[in-house]
N, C-alpha and C positions, 0 to 999 in steps of 0.2 A: 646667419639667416639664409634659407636656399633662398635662392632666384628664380623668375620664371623666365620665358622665354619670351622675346622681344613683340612675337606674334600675340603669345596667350597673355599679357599682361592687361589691353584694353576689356580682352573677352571677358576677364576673371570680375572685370567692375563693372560689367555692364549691367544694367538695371533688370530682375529677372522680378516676375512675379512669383509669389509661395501662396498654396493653397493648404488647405484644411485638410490635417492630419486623420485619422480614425482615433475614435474615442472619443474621449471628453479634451483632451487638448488641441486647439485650435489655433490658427494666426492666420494676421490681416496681410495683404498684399503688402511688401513694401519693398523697396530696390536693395542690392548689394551694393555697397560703396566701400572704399577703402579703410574709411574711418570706424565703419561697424566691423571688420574684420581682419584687422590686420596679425591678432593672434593665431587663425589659422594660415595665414598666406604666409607668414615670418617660420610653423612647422611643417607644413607640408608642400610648401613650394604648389608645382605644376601639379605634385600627385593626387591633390585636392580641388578641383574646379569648382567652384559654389555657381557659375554662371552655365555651368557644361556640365551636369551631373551624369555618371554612368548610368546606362542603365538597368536598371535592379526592376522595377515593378512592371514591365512591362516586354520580357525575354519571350522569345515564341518557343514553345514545349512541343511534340508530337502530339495527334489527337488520339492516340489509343493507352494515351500518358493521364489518366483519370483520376488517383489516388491525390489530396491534395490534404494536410491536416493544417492550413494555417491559420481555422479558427479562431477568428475576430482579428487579430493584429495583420492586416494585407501589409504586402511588400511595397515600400514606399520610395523612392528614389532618394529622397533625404534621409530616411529615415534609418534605411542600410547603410547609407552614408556613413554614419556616425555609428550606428554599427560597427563597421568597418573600422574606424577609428579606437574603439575600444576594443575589438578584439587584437589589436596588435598592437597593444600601449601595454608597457610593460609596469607604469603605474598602478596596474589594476593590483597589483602582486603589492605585499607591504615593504616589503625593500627592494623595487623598481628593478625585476630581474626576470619574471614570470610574465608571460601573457595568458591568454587562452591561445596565440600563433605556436606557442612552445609546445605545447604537446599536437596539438591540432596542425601539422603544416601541408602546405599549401603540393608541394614536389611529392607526399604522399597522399593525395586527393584529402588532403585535411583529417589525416589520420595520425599518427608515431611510428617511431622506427627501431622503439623501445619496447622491453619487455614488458615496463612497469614504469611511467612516465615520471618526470623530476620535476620538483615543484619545491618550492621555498625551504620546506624541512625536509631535502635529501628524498628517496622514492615513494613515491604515490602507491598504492595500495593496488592499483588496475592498469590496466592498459589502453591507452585514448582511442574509441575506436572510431573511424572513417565520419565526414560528417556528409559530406557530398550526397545532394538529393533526398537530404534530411525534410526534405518539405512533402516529398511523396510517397509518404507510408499511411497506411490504416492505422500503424500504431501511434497512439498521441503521447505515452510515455517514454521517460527517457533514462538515460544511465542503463547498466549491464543487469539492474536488480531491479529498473522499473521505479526507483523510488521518486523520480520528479514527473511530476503529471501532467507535465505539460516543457515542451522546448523553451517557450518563458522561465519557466520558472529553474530549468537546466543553467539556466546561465549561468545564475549569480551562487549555485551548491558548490560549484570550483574555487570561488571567490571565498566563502566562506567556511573554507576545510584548512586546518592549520596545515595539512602537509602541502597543499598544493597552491595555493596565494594567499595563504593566512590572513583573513579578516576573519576566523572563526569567532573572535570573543571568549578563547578558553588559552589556556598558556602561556597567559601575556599578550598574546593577541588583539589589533584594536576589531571594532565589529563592523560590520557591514555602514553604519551610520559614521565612521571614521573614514572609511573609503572614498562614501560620497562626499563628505567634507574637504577631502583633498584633493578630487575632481572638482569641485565647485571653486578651487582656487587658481584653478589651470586655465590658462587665458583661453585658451581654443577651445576650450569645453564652454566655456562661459557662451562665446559666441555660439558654438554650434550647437548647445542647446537652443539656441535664442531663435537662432534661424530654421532649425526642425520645430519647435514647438510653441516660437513666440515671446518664450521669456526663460530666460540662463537659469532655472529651476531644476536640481540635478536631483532627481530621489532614483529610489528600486524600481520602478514600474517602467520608466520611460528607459533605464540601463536595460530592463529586461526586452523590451519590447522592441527595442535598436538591435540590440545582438541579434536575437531571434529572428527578426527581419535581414540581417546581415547573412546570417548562418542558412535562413531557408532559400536565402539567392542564389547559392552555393550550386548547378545545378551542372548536370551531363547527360546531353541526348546528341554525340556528335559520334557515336562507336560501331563499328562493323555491325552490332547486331540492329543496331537504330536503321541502318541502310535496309537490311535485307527486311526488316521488320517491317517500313514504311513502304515497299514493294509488294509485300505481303496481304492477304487475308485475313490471314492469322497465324499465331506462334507454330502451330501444328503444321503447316505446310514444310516443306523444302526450301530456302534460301537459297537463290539463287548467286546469291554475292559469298554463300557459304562453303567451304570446300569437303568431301565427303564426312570429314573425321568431325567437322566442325556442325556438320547438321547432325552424325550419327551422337554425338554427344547434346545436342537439342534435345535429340529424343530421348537419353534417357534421362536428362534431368527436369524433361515435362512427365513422364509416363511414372504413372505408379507403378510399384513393385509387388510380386505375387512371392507369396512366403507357405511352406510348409506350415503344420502344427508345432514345429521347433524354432521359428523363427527363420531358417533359411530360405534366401529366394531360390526362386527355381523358375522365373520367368520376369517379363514386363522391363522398366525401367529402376531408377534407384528413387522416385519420387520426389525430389530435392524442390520439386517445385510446392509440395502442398506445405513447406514452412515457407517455401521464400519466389512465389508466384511472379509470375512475368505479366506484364513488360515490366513493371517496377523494381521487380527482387527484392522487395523489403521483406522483415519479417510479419510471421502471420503474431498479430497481438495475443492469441491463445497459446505460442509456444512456452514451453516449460524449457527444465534443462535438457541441454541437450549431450548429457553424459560425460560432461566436462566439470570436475569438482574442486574445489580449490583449501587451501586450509583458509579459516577467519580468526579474529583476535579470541584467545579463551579458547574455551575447547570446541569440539564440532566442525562439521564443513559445509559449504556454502553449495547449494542446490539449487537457487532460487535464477538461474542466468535464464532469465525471458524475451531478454532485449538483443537484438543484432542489427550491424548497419544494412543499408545494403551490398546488395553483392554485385554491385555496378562499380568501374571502377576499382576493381580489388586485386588488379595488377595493373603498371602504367602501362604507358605508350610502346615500352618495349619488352613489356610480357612478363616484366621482372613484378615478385611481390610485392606488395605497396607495405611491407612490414608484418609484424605476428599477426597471429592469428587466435581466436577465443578472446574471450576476458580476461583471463589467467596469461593471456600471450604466450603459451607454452607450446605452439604447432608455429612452424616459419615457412613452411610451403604446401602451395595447394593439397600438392603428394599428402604429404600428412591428412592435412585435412578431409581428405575422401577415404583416405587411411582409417582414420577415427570410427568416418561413418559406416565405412563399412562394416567394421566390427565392432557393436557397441556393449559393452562389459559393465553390467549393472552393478556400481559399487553398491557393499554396503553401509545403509544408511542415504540413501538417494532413494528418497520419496519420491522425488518433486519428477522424476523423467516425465518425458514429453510420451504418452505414450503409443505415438506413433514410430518411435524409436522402438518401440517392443511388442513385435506383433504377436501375441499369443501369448501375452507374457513373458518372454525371452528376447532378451536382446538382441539388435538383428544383427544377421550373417550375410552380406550383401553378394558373397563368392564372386568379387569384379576379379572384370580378367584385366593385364598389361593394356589390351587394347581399348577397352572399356575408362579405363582410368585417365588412359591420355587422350580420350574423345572428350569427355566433359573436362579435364583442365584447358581444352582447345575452345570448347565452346563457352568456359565461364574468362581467357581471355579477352573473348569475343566484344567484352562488356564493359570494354575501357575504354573512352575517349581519350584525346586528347587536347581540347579548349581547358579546362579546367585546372590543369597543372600549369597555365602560362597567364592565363588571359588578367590584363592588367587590374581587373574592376574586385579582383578579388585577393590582390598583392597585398604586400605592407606596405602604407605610403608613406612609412616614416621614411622611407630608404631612397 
């Protein structure tokens, strides 16, 4: 059993009032005592405070920080809490080896460091990408093909895919309703359902609804471009906290690009913003593929990549890559990646391009020079904090 610390032990019992959840699940006021929760105090020690909860529902964001999709389920301080608790229980997996921390960690802004992530039956089909500030995109779909319609419902698709924490219900497989049964047996769960929603009642909705609150607290607004940008008017000025290369790569990944009738540019910017718009950098929810194709089971290849993380955070504190790059994970440095875009080669059989990638019909020819290339990798390092990679509230607290 950990220990707490001789200080936090009164704190942890002291009597806190709990308020009324969002939704239909509700609970009455009633104190923390020892005797109601000694299953979590016995797993997570200090890393768990029931009396002193982190806080998650209530972080201050910039004001020109407006995109928000966390329709209907707000962030609740219990309610991430336990979040927090399921995402890095390795329980969730059917032979206690898997979490969602496994591909998702925390030292790559909650992204992989893999090409193609490892999950219960040997490699995952994709690559995990980035989840950080997963709360402020236009787009309300999730996964690389768009098929969970919502970050709820993202949750528990990992849960129940035999390769990645097998509760699929095919293969031998137990099903999503075996999962919760073995949560519903787990002392801490028991309590911390009770104390998030009133009574130790474990189904889908309330796993979906904790994650998802856990995941959209995930948040970074601490990074060189946050400074110059909160100084600023707007994206389009000069940054003062900027250094040449690092505004002259602002511009051209705010400025559209002018192209011939053959697709080549021949003036302006490289565009990069009209998929993935500032301040947020999320993706634009109308993008299509973006030229990147992969093989699928059977014959044919997959076209369909609509989804991207943001592009905050997509190298750490020290400039190095936060891991692959694409769905397919097959690009590992920025380089590459402006590589791509610069020159994009319309396979065939790729319907689906985005067709801003092809102006005139033809894939574009971006003609970046050396200096060009290393002004926008200066300015998209620009877009890494560093709270995020460290700060406790968003740690394992089995540890």
């Amino acid at each position: 059993m950990k220990k707490l610390t001789s200080w936090l032990v009164p704190a942890f019992f002291t009597a806190v009032a709990l308020y009324s959840c969002s939704g239909s699940d509700t609970y009455e006021a009633t104190p923390v005592t020892q005797e109601e929760y000694p299953g979590i105090l016995a797993a997570f020690g200090s890393n768990i405070n029931l009396s002193s909860l982190e806080n998650y529902a209530n972080q201050p964001k910039p004001a020109y920080i407006t995109r928000d999709n966390t329709a209907g389920n707000p962030i609740t301080d219990k309610g991430a809490t336990l979040g927090r608790m399921l995402f890095y229980d390795k329980n969730l997996s059917k032979n206690n080896t898997i979490s969602c921390s496994s591909c998702h960690k925390q030292e790559f802004a909650f992204g992989d460091n893999a090409v193609a992530s490892t999950g219960v039956n040997g490699t995952t089909g994709r690559h995990s990408m980035r989840l950080v500030n997963a709360r402020f995109g236009n787009e309300m779909k999730f996964f690389w093909d768009e098929r969970a319609a919502s970050l709820e419902a993202q949750t528990t698709f990992p849960i129940q895919d035999h390769n990645e924490m097998g509760f699929s219900g095919t293969n031998g497989d137990g099903t999503l309703q075996d999962l919760i049964a073995k949560l519903q047996n787990i002392k801490y769960y028991q309590e911390m359902f009770k104390f998030v929603y009133g009574d130790a009642t474990v189904n889908q909705t309330r796993i979906q609804n904790a994650l998802a609150q856990f995941i959209r607290s995930i948040q970074s607004f601490d990074s060189k471009y946050d400074a110059g940008r909160a100084a600023s008017a707007n994206d389009q000025q000069p940054f003062a906290n900027f250094t040449a290369q690092e505004n002259q790569g602002k511009n051209l990944f705010l400025a559209p690009p002018v192209f011939d009738a053959t697709g080549n540019r021949t003036g302006g910017g490289l565009g990069c913003a009209a998929c993935h718009a500032a301040p947020e950098f999320d993706i634009d929810p109308n993008s299509k593929n973006n030229g990147i194709i992969g093989k699928i089971s059977g014959t044919g290849i997959d076209v369909f990549n609509t989804k991207a993380p943001s592009l905050r955070n997509i190298t750490n504190s020290s400039g190095i890559e936060n891991g692959q790059f694409m769905h397919t994970g097959n690009l590992t440095t920025l380089q590459q990646v402006i590589g791509h875009y610069g020159n994009i080669n319309i396979a065939p059989g790729n319907t689906n391009l985005d067709q801003r990638l092809a102006p005139n019909g033809n894939g574009q020819k971006l003609n970046l020079t050396a200096t060009e290339v290393n002004a926008v990798i200066a300015f998209l390092k620009t877009l890494s904090g560093t709270d995020v990679y460290t700060n406790k509230k968003w740690s394992n607290p089995f540890k």
